[in-house]
C-alpha distance (Angstrom), angle and dihedral (degrees) to the residues before:
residue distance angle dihedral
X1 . . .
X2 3.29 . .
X3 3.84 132.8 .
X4 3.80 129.7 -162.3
X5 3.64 115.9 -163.6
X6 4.00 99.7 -152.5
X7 3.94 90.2 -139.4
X8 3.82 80.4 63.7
X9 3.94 103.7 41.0
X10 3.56 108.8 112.9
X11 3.89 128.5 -109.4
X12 3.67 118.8 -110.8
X13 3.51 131.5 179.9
X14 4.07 135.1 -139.1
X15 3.55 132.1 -160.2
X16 3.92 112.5 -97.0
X17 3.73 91.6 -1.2
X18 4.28 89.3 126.0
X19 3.03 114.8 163.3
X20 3.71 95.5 23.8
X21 3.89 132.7 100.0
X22 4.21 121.7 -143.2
X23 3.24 127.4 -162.0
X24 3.99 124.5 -177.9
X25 3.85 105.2 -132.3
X26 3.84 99.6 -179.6
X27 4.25 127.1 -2.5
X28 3.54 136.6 29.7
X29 3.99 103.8 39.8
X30 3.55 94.6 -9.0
X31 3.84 101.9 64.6
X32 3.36 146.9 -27.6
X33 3.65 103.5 -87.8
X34 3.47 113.6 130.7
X35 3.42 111.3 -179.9
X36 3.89 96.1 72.0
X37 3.88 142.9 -11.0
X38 3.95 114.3 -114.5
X39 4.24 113.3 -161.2
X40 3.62 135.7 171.0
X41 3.72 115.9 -139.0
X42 3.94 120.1 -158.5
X43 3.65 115.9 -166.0
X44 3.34 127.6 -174.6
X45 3.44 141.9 -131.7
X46 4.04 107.2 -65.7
X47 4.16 92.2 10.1
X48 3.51 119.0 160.0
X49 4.34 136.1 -174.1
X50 3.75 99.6 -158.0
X51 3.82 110.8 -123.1
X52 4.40 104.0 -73.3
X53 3.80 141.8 140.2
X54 3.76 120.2 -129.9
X55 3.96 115.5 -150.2
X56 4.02 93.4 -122.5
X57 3.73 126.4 50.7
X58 3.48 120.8 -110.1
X59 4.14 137.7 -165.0
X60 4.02 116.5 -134.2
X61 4.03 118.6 -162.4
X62 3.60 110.7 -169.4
X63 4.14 101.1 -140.0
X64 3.65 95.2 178.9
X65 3.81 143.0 15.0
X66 3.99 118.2 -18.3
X67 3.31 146.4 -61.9
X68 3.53 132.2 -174.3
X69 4.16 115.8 -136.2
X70 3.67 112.0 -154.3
X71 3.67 130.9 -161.8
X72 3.56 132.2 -165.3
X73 3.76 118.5 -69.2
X74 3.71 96.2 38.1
X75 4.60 97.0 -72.1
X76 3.61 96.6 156.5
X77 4.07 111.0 -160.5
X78 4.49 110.5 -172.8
X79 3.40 108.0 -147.8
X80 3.63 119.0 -154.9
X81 3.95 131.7 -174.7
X82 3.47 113.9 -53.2
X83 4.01 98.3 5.1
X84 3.88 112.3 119.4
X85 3.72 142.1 -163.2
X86 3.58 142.9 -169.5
X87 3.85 126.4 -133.0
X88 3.79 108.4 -159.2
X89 3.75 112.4 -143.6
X90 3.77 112.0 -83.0
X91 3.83 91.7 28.3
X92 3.36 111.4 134.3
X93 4.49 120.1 -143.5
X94 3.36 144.0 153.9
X95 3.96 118.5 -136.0
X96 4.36 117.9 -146.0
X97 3.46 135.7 -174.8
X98 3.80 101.0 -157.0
X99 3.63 98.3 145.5
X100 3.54 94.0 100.3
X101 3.92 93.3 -120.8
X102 4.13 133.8 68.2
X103 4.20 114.0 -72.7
X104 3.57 125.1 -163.0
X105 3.97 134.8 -161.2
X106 3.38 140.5 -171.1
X107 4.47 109.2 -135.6
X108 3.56 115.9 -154.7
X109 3.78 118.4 -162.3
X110 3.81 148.4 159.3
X111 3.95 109.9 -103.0
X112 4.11 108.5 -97.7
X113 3.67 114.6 -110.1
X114 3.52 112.7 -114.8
């Protein structure tokens, strides 16, 4: 077994994630686990992921607050604690923090092929 304390789980950083702070829970440089990689994304007040596909699906988990998903041509899902969705590979959103407070998710992906 292995335990991550998330005082201890390292920092990572994403492209046009501003104003958003990532930390790798379990894979990659936070474990062994190889089967997926488990973060926890803090966003603050105002954030915003600029509209973008990612080549490998992923799972978000809202933990705290809200956060709107949106997907091209304006479809506007809210997002509050505990709702999740899945964004198949390819599928292009934006992510926002307009709730006037921080938000948090848990993302659930496959590792990356390296």
């Amino acid at each position: 077994m292995e335990v991550v304390r998330f005082d201890a789980a390292p920092f990572y950083t994403l492209p046009d994630h501003e104003d958003v702070v990532a930390r790798r829970l379990q894979g990659a440089e936070a474990s062994s686990a190889d089967f997926a990689l488990v973060g926890h994304s803090y966003f603050r007040d105002g954030a915003v992921v600029p509209m973008g596909a990612g080549p490998i699906g992923k799972v978000y988990v809202v933990t705290a607050g809200t956060l709107v998903m949106e997907a091209p041509g304006g479809v506007r899902h809210v997002l509050n604690a505990l709702d999740s969705i899945f964004i198949a590979a390819g599928e292009a959103r934006a992510i926002r923090n307009e709730s006037g407070a921080a938000a948090t998710m848990i993302v659930v992906t496959p590792p990356v092929a390296k």
